[in-house]
N, C-alpha and C positions, 0 to 999 in steps of 0.2 A: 517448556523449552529448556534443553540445559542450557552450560555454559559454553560449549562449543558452537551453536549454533546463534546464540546469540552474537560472540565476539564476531561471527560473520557477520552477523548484520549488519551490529553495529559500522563495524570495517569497513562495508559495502556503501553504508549510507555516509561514511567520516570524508566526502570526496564532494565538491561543491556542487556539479553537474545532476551528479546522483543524487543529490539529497534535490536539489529543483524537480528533479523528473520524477521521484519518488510521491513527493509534494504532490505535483501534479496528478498524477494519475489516484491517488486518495481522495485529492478534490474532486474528480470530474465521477467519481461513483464505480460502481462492477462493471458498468459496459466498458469500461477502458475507452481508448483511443487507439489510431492506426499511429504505426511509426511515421509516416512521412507528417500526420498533425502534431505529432509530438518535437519531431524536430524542429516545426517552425516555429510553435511557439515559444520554442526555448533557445531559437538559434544556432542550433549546432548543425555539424554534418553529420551527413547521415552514416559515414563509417565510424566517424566519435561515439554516434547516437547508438549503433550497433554492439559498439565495446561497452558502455554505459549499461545496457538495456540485459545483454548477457550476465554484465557482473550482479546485481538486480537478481535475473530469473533462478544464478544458480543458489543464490541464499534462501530463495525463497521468498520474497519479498512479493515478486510479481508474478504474475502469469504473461505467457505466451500462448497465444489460441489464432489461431487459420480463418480466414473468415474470405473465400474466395480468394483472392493475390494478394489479400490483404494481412499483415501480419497484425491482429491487435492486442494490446498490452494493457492488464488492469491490475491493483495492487491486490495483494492478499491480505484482506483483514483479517484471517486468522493467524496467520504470524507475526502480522504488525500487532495484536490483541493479545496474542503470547513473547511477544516481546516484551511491551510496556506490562504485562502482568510478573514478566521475569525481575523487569529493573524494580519494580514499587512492590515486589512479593511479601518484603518485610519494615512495610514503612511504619514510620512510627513504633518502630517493635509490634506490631500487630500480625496477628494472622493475614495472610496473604489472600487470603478468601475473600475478606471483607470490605480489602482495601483496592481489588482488580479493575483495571480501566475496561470500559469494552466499549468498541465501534463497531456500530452494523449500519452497513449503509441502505439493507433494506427498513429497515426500521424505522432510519431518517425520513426516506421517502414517504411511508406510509403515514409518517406524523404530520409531512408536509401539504398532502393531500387535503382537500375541503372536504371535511364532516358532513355528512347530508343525514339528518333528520326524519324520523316519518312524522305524517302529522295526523 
């Protein structure tokens, strides 16, 4: 990520609504959610929720995908992953390699899953 694309992010998330919805949609996993469950859980309206969700899609942060009348919204763990590896690149004075965060939320799932054994 350079530095342009992060100060979007940054920017995008530096807003309270935003950074709730952002939140949100990290927690709930890659399937996303439809905008009108999004709105409720968070209280807003839905043309607030519209301007929110735009400002989000165009940094990058989130996806937008069609799903029949339904519009649904899920974050992008590759550039929230290339974010947090931009901000902590040089922590500690270290190579930036060594010190990289990374979230996959398939990975979680699959850790979450019960192990079954042959016998």
């Amino acid at each position: 990520m350079d530095r342009i694309r992060a100060i979007a992010a940054l920017g995008a998330l530096a807003q309270e609504t935003r950074l709730e919805l952002y939140r949100l949609l990290v927690a709930c996993g890659p399937e996303g959610l439809p905008a009108g469950i999004i709105a409720k859980r968070l209280g807003v309206h839905p043309s607030s929720l519209s301007f929110h969700l735009a400002q989000l899609v165009h940094c990058g942060l989130i996806a937008q995908r069609r799903r029949s009348r339904q519009l649904l919204y899920s974050a992008e763990y590759g550039t929230m992953n290339a974010l947090l590896a931009y901000l902590t690149e040089n922590c500690c004075g270290r190579d930036g390699a060594a010190s990289r965060p990374l979230c996959n939320p398939a990975a979680a799932v699959a850790d979450s899953q019960p192990k079954t054994t042959a016998a």
